[in-house]
C-alpha positions as CSV (number, residue, x, y, z in Angstrom):
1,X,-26.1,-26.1,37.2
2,X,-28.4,-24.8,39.0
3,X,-31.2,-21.6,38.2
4,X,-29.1,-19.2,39.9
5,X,-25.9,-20.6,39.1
6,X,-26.8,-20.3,34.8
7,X,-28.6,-16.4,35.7
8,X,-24.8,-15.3,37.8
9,X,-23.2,-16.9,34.5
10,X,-25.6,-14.5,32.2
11,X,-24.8,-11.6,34.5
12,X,-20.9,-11.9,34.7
13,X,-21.2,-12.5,30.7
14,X,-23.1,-10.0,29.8
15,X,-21.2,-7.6,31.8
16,X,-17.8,-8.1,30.7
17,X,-19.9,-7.9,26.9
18,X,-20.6,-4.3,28.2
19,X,-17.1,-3.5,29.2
20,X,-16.0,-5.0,26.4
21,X,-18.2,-2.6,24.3
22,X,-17.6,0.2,26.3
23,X,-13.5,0.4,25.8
24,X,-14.7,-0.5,22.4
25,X,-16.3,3.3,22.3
26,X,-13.4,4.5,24.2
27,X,-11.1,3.4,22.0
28,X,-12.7,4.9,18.8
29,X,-13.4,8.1,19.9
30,X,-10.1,8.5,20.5
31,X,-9.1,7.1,17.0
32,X,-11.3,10.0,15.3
33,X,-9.4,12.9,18.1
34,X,-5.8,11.2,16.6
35,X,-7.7,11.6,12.7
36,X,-8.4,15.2,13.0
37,X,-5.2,16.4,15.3
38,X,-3.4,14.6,12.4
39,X,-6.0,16.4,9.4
40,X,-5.5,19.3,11.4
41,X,-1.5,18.8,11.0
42,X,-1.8,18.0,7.4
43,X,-3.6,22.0,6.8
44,X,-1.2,23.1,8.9
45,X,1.7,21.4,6.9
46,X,0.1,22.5,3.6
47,X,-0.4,26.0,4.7
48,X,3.2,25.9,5.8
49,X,4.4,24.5,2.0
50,X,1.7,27.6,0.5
51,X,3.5,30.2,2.4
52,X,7.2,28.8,1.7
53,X,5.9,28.8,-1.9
54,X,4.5,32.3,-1.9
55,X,7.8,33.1,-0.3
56,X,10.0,31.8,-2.7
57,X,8.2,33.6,-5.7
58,X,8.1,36.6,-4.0
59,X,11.7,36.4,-3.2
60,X,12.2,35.5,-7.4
61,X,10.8,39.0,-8.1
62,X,12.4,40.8,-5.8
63,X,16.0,39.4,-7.3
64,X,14.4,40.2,-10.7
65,X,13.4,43.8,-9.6
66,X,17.3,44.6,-8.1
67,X,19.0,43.1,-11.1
68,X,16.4,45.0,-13.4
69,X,17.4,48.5,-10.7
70,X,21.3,47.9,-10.8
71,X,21.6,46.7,-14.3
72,X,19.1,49.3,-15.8
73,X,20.5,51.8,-12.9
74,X,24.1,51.7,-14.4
75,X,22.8,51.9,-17.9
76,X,20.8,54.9,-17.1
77,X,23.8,56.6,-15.6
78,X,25.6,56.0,-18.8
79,X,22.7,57.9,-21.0
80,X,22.0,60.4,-18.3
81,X,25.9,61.5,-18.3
82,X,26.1,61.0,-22.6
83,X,23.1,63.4,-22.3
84,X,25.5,66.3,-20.6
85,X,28.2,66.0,-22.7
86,X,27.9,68.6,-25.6
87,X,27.0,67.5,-28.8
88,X,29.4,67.7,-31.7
89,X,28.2,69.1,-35.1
């Protein structure tokens, strides 16, 4: 092989090394976008699961609040009416 032969061999080489490292970049760069579109999802997610829980317990007291208004509601009716009727001596 000749001088200019081994320095178009060196060239062509250390090119594709450059593509090669280049599409390397590429390529993890966009690994780290997918990481924090998929963090990003995971917040999302857990804020999602926060408010259903938040939801849910607020839901719990408002059962506890109409049972505690019907039950105690009807009971009060009772005592409010007992309260008109005369009282025998």
């Amino acid at each position: 092989m000749s001088f200019g032969e081994v320095m178009g061999l060196l060239v062509v080489v250390g090119g594709m090394i450059a593509v090669v490292g280049m599409l390397t970049e590429a390529y993890k760069a966009r690994l780290r976008v997918k990481e924090r579109e998929y963090e990003a999802m995971i917040a999302r997610s857990a804020a999602g699961r926060a408010d259903a829980e938040e939801t849910e317990r607020l839901e719990a007291r408002v059962r506890v609040l109409e049972r505690i208004a019907t039950d105690k509601g009807q009971d009060l009716a009772r005592q409010i009416e007992q309260l008109r009727e005369p009282v025998a001596n």
